[in-house]
Wavefront OBJ file of the C-alpha trace (Angstrom):
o trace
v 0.000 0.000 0.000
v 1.368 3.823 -0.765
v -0.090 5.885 0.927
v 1.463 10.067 2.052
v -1.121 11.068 5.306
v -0.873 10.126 8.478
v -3.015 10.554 11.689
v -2.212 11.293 15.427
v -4.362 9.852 18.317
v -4.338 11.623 21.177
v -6.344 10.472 24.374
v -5.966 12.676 26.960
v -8.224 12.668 30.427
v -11.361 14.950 28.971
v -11.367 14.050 25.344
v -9.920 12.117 22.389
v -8.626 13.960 19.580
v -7.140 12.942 16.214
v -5.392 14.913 13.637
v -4.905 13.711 10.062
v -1.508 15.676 8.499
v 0.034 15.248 4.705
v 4.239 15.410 4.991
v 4.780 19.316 4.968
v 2.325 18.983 8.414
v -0.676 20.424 6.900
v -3.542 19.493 8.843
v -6.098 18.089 6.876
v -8.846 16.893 9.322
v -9.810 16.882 12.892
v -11.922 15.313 15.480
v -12.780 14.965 18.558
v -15.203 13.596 21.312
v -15.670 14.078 25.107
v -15.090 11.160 27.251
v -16.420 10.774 30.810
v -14.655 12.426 33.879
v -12.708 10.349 36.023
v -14.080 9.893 38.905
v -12.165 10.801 42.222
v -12.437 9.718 45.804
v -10.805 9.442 49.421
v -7.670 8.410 49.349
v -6.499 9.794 46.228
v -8.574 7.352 44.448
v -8.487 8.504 40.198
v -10.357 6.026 37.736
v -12.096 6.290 34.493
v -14.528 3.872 32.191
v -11.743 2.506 29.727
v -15.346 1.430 27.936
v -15.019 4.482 25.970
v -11.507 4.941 24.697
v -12.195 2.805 21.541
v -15.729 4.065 20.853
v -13.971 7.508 20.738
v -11.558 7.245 19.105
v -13.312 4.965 16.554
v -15.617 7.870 15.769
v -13.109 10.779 15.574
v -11.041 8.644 13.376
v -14.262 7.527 11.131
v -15.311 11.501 11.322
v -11.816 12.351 9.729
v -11.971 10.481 6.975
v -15.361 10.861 6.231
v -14.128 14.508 5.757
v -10.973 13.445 3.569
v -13.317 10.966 1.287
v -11.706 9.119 -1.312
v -8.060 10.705 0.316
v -8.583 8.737 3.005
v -6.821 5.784 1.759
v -3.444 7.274 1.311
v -3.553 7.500 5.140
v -0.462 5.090 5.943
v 1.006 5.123 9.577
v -1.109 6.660 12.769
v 0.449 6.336 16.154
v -1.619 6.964 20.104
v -0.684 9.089 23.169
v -1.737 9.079 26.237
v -1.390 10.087 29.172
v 1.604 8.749 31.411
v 0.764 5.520 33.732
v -3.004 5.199 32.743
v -3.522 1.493 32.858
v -6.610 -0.720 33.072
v -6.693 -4.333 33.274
v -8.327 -6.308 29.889
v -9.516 -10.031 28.733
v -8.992 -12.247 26.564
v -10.451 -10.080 23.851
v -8.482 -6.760 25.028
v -11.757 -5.504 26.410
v -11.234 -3.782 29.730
v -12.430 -4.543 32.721
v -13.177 -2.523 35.472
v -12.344 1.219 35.473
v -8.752 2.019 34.278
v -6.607 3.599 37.320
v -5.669 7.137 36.057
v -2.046 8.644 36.065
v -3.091 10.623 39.305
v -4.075 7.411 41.222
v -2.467 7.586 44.073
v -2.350 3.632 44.627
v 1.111 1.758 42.958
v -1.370 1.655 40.203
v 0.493 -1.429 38.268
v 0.337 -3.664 41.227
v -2.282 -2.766 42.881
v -4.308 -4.078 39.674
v -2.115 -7.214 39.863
v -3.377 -7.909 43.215
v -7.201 -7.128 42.496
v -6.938 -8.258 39.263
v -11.013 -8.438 38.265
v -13.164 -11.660 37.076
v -12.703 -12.296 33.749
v -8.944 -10.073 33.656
v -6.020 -12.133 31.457
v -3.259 -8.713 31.580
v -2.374 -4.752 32.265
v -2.846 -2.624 29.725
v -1.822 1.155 28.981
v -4.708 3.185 26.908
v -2.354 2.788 23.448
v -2.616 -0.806 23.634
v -6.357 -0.809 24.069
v -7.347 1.190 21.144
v -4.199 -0.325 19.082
v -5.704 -3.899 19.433
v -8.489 -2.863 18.640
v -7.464 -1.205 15.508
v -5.015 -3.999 14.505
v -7.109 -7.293 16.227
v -4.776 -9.073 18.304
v -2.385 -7.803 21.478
v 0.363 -5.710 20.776
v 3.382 -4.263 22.641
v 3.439 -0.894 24.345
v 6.538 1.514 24.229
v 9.165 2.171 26.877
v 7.274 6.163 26.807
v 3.771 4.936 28.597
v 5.531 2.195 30.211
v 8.287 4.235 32.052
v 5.973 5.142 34.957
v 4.306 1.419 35.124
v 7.726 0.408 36.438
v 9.924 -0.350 33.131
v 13.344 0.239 33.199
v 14.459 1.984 29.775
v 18.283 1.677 30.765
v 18.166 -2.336 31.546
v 15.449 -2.733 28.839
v 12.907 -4.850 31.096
v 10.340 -4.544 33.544
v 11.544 -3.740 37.030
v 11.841 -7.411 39.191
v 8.703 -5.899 41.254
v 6.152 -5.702 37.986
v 3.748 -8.287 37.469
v 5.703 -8.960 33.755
v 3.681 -11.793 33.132
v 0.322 -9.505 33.216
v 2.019 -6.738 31.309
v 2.760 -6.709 27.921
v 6.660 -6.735 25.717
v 8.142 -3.399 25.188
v 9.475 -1.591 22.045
v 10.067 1.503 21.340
v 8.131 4.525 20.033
v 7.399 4.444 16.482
v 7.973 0.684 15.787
v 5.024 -1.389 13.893
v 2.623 -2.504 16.544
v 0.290 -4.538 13.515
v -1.749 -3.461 10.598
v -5.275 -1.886 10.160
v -7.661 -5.181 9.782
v -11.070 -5.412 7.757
v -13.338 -5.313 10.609
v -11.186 -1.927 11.868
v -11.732 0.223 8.486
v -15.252 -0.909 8.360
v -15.891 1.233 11.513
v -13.161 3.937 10.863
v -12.687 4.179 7.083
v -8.957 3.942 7.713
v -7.399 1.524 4.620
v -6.900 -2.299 5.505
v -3.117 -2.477 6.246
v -2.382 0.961 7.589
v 0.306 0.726 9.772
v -0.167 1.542 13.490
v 3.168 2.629 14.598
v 3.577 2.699 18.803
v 3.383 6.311 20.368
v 4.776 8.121 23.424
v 3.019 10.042 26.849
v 1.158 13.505 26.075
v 3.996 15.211 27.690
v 7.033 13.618 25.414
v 4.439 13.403 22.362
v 3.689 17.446 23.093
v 7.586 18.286 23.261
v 8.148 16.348 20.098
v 5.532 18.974 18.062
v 7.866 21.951 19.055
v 10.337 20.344 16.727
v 12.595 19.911 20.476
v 13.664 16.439 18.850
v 17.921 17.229 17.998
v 20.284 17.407 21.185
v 19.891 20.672 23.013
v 16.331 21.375 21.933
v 14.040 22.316 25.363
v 10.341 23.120 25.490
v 8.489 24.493 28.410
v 4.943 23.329 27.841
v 3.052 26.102 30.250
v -0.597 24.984 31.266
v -1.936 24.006 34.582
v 1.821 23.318 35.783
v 4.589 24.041 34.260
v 6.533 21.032 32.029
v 10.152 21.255 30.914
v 11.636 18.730 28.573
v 14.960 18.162 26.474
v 16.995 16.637 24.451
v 20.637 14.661 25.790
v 22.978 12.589 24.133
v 23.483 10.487 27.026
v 20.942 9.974 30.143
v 20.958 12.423 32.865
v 21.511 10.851 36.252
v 19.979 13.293 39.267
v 20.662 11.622 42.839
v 17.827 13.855 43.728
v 15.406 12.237 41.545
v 13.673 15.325 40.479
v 14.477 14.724 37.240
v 13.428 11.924 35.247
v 14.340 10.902 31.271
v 12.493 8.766 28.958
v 13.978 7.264 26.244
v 14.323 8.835 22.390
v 12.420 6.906 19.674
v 16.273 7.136 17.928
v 18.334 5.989 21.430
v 19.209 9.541 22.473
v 17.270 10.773 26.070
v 14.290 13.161 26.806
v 14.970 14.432 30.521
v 12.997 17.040 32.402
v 10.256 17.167 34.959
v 6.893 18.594 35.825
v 5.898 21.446 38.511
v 3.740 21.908 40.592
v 3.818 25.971 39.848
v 2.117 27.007 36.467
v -0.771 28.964 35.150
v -2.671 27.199 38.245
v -1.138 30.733 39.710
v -3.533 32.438 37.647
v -6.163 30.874 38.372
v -8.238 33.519 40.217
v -8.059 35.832 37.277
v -11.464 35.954 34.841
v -9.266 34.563 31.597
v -11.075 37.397 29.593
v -9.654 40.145 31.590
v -5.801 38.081 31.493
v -4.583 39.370 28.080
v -5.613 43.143 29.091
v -3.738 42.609 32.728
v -0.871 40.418 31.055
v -0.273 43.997 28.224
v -0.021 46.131 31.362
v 2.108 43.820 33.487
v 4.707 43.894 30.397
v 4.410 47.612 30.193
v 4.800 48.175 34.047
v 8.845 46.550 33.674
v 9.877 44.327 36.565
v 8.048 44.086 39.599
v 8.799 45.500 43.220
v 8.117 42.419 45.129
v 9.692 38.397 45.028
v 6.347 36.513 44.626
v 6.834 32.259 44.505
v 2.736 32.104 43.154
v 2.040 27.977 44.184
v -0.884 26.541 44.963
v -1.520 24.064 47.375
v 1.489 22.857 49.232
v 4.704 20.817 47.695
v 6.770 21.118 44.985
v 8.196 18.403 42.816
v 10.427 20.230 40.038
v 12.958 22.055 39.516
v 13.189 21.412 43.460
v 11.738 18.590 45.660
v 10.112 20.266 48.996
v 6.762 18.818 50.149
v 6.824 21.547 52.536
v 7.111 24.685 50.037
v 4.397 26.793 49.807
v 3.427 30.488 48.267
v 5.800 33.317 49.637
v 5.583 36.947 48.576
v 8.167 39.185 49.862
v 7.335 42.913 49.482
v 4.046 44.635 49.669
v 2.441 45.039 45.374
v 2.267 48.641 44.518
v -1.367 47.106 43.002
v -2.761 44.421 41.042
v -0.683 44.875 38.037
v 2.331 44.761 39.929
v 1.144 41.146 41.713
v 0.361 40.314 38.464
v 3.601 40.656 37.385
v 5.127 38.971 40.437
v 3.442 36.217 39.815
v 4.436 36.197 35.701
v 8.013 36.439 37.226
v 7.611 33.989 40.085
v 6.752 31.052 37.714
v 9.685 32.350 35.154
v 11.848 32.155 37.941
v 11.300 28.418 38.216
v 11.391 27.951 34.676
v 14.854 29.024 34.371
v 16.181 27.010 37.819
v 14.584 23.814 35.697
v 17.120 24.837 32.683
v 20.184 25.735 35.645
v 19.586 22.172 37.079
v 19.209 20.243 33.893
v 22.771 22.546 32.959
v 24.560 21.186 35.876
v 23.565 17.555 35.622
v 24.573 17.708 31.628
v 21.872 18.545 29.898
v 22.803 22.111 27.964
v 19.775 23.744 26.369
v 21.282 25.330 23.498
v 19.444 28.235 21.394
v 16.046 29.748 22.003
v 13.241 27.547 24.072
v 10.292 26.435 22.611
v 7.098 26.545 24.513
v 3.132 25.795 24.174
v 0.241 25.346 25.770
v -1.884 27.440 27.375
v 0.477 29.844 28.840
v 2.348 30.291 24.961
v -0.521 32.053 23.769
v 0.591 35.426 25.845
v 3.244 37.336 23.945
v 3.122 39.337 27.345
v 4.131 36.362 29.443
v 6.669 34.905 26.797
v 8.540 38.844 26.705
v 8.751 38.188 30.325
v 10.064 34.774 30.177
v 12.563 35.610 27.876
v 13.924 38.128 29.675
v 14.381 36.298 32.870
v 15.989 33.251 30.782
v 17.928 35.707 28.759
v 17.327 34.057 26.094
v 14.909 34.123 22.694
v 11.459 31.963 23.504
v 10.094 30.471 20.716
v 6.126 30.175 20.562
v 5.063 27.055 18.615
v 1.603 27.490 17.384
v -0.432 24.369 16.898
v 2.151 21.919 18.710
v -0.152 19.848 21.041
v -0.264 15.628 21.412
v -2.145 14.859 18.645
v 0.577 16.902 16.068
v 3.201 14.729 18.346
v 1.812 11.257 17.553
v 1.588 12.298 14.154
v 5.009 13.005 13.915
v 5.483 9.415 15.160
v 3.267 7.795 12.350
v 5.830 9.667 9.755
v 8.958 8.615 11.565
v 9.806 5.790 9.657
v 6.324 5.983 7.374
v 6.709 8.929 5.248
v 9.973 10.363 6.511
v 12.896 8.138 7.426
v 14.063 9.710 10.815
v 12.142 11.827 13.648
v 14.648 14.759 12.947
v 13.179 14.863 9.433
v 9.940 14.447 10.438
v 9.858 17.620 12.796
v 11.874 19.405 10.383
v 9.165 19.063 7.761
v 6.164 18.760 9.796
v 6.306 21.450 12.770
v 5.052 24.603 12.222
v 8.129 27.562 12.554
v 7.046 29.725 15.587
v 7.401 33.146 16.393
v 10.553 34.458 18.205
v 10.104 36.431 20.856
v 13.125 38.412 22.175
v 14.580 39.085 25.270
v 14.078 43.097 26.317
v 17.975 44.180 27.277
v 16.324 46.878 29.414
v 15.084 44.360 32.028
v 17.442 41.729 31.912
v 19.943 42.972 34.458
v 17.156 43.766 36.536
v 15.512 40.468 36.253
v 18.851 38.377 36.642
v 19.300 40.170 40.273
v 15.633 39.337 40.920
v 15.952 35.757 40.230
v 18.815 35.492 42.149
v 16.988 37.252 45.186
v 14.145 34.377 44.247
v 16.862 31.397 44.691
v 18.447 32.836 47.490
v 14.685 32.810 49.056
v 14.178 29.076 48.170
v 17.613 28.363 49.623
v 16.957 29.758 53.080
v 13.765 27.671 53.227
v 15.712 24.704 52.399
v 13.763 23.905 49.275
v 16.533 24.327 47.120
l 1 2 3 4 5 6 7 8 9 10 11 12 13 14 15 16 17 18 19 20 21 22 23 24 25 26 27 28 29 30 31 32 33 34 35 36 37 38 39 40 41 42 43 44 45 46 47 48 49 50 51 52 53 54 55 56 57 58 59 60 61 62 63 64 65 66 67 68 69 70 71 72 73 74 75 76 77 78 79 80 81 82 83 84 85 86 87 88 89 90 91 92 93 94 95 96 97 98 99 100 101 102 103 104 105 106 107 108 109 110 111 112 113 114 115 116 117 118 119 120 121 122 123 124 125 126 127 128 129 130 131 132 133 134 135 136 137 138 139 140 141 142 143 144 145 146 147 148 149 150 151 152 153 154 155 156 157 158 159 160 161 162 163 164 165 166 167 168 169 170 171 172 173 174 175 176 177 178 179 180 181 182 183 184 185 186 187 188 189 190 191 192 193 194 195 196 197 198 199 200 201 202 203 204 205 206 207 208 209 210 211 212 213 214 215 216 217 218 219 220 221 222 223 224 225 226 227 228 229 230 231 232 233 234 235 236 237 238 239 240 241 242 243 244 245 246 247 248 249 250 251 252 253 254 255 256 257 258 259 260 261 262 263 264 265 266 267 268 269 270 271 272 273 274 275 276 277 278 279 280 281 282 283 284 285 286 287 288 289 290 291 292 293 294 295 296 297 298 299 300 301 302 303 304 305 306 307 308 309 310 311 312 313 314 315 316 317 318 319 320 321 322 323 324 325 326 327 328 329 330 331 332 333 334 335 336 337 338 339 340 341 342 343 344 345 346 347 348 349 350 351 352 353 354 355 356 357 358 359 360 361 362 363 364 365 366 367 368 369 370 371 372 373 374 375 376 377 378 379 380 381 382 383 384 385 386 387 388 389 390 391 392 393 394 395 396 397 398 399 400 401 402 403 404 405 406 407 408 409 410 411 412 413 414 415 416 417 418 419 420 421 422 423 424 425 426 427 428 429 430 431 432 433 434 435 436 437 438 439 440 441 442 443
C-alpha cells in the first residue's frame, strides 16, 4: 500500500482527539469527542470507564476520513498518546475490565491491579494498547514512553523485578510497527486495511516532540496548569535527587525534564477574559517590586523537591498589576532554575526555548520569560499531542528519521526576544528568588 497522510491519536483525560496531516504537516482533518470524567475519591482514588476509549476514538477517526473521502486511503502510519501511567486491566479479547486507574491514582497503580486483578482479567494494559488492538485485532506491545511510569526500566530494557511482567505486555520503542489496520477496523473507521499503526509516546514527550525539540539541546516548556520542561541529551541524565526523570528517544538519544507543581494554576483567580488586558499592562509596568513564589496548594516536585514549600511573597504590590507581574516572574523564575539544574547535571539547552500550551498564547508572558531566561522563547503554534503522535506515524512511514519528520512537519514559531532593558534587573531578581528558596531549604 502507498499511501502520504498520516493521523495522530491523542487520548488525553477529557477528550480524544485525532489529527490527520500530509508530509509538509498540513492538517487536513480533525476530530474529537468528550469522554467521561474520572471519577475521584478518598484516598487519592483517580479512575475512568476505559469502555469508551475505543468508541472515541473509533468515531473521531471515522469523522476524519469521512471529511478526507476518497483521500482517506493514502492514510499510511497513525500512532496513540496518552497520558503517562493510565492502565486498566483487559480479557482475553483486550476488552477492559473494570475502570482504568488514572495517572493521578495515588495507589502503585500497576500492582495494585495485579493484586485485584477483576473476574474475567487475562493482563495490564496502557490506553495505546487498548485502542491499538483494537485497531489492529490481536495484542500488541506498548513503548518504553507509557511504560516508564508502570515500572519499566528503559536503561536495563525490562520490567523492574517488582512488575507483574507476566500480566504486562513486551516493550518496544516509540514508532515501531505494533500490527496493521484489519477489515473489521476500516469498516468502523474508514482507515485503509493495512495501515500501519506505529507505537506512540506520553502527552507530555508526544507534546515536546511537536515543538520540533527532537535534535540534542532542543528544550520546550509546555506552560498549562503546571509548568513542564523537557529536552533533548545525548546520554541519560543521572539526578541523585530524583527530580528529574528521562524517557527514552524513539532514535536511542534521552528526553529528561520534569513537571511542577507551579504554572498557570497561579492564575487561576483571574477571569481569563480580563488576562490578556492585565498580562499587556504587566509587560508595560517593567519588573516588579516584590519576590512573589505564586504555588498553589502545598509541595513542589520540580525544579526542586520540597513537600513543605508553599506560596511566599516578599514585598508589599504597589497594586494588582504589579502582583500580576510577580506572579508572571515567580513562575519564570522556576522555569529558568529547571534549565540551571538540567545545565549542571549535563543537559545544555542550546538556542532559544520552545514553549506551548496554554500559557504560549501570551506574547506578554513569553517577553517576560525571555527576559528572565535571557534568552529568545520560541512560541510554537499548533504543537499539542495529537501533532506529536503524528510526527510518530511519519517517523519511519513517510519520513525516514524523527529529525526529518519535525523538520518538515512542525510549524516555525514566532521568536520572541529578550528586552535588554530588564534583563539585568531580572537576573538580580531571580537570584533574590533562589536565594529565598535556599533559606527555606527547598533548594
Amino acid at each position: 500500500m502507498t499511501g502520504d497522510l498520516v493521523a495522530g491519536v491523542d487520548v488525553a483525560t477529557a477528550a480524544v482527539r485525532v489529527q490527520v496531516h500530509d508530509p509538509s504537516g498540513a492538517l487536513l482533518a480533525q476530530a474529537s469527542r468528550a469522554l467521561p470524567a474520572p471519577v475521584r475519591s478518598a484516598g487519592g482514588r483517580s479512575e475512568q470507564d476505559a469502555r469508551a476509549w475505543w468508541p472515541a476514538a473509533r468515531d473521531c477517526l471515522a469523522e476524519c476520513t469521512a471529511v478526507l473521502g476518497a483521500r482517506s486511503g493514502r492514510i499510511t502510519a497513525l500512532a496513540i498518546s496518552a497520558t503517562s501511567g493510565t492502565v486498566v486491566a483487559v480479557d482475553g479479547r483486550g476488552e477492559p475490565v473494570g475502570p482504568a486507574l488514572m495517572y493521578d491514582d495515588r495507589r502503585a497503580r500497576v500492582t495494585w491491579l495485579a493484586e485485584h486483578l477483576p473476574a474475567g482479567a487475562e493482563r495490564i494494559c496502557h490506553t495505546p494498547e487498548v485502542i491499538a488492538r483494537a485497531l489492529v485485532g490481536h495484542p500488541v506491545a506498548t513503548d518504553s514512553s507509557h511504560a516508564l511510569k508502570s515500572g519499566y526500566d528503559p536503561v536495563a530494557g525490562e520490567w523492574a523485578a517488582e512488575s507483574p511482567a507476566e500480566l504486562l505486555p513486551r516493550v518496544v520503542r516509540p514508532t515501531a510497527v505494533l500490527g496493521q489496520v484489519s477489515r473489521e477496523a476500516a469498516a468502523v473507521t474508514g482507515l485503509p486495511v493495512g495501515c500501519e499503526v506505529r507505537a506512540g509516546m506520553t502527552d507530555g514527550c508526544a507534546g515536546q516532540l511537536a515543538t520540533g525539540a527532537v535534535d540534542p539541546g532542543r528544550f520546550v516548556t509546555v506552560l498549562g496548569t503546571t509548568l513542564v520542561l523537557k529536552g533533548v541529551s545525548e546520554k541519560l541524565v543521572h539526578d541523585p535527587a530524583g527530580v528529574v526523570y528521562s524517557h527514552l528517544h524513539p532514535e536511542g538519544r534521552w528526553l529528561p525534564g520534569g513537571a511542577a507543581n507551579i504554572g498557570g494554576a497561579a492564575l487561576s483567580d483571574v477571569d481569563p477574559e480580563e488576562l490578556p488586558e492585565l498580562d499587556a499592562a504587566a509587560l508595560a509596568r517593567g519588573p516588579a517590586s516584590v519576590l512573589n513564589y505564586p504555588l498553589r496548594g502545598r509541595g513542589e516536585r520540580f525544579p526542586f523537591a520540597a513537600p513543605d514549600a508553599e506560596a511566599f511573597l516578599i514585598g508589599t504590590p504597589q497594586d494588582r498589576v504589579d502582583e500580576h507581574r510577580s506572579r508572571l516572574e515567580g513562575i519564570a523564575f522556576c522555569e529558568r532554575l529547571a534549565l540551571e539544574r538540567l545545565a549542571t547535571l549535563g543537559a545544555v539547552a542550546e538556542g532559544p526555548v520552545r514553549t506551548a500550551g496554554g500559557g504560549a498564547r501570551s506574547a506578554a508572558w513569553c517577553r517576560i520569560r525571555a527576559s528572565v531566561l535571557d534568552r529568545p522563547v520560541l512560541r510554537v503554534r499548533g504543537a499539542g499531542t495529537a501533532l506529536g503522535a503524528a510526527l510518530l506515524a511519519a517517523t519511519g512511514s513517510i519520513h525516514p528519521d524523527l529529525s526529518r519528520a519535525a523538520a518538515e512537519m512542525v510549524p516555525p514559531g514566532d521568536l520572541v526576544e529578550p528586552d535588554p532593558a530588564e534583563v539585568t534587573c531580572l537576573d538580580d531578581a531571580h537570584h533574590r528568588f533562589a536565594a529565598e528558596l535556599r533559606a527555606r531549604d527547598w533548594l
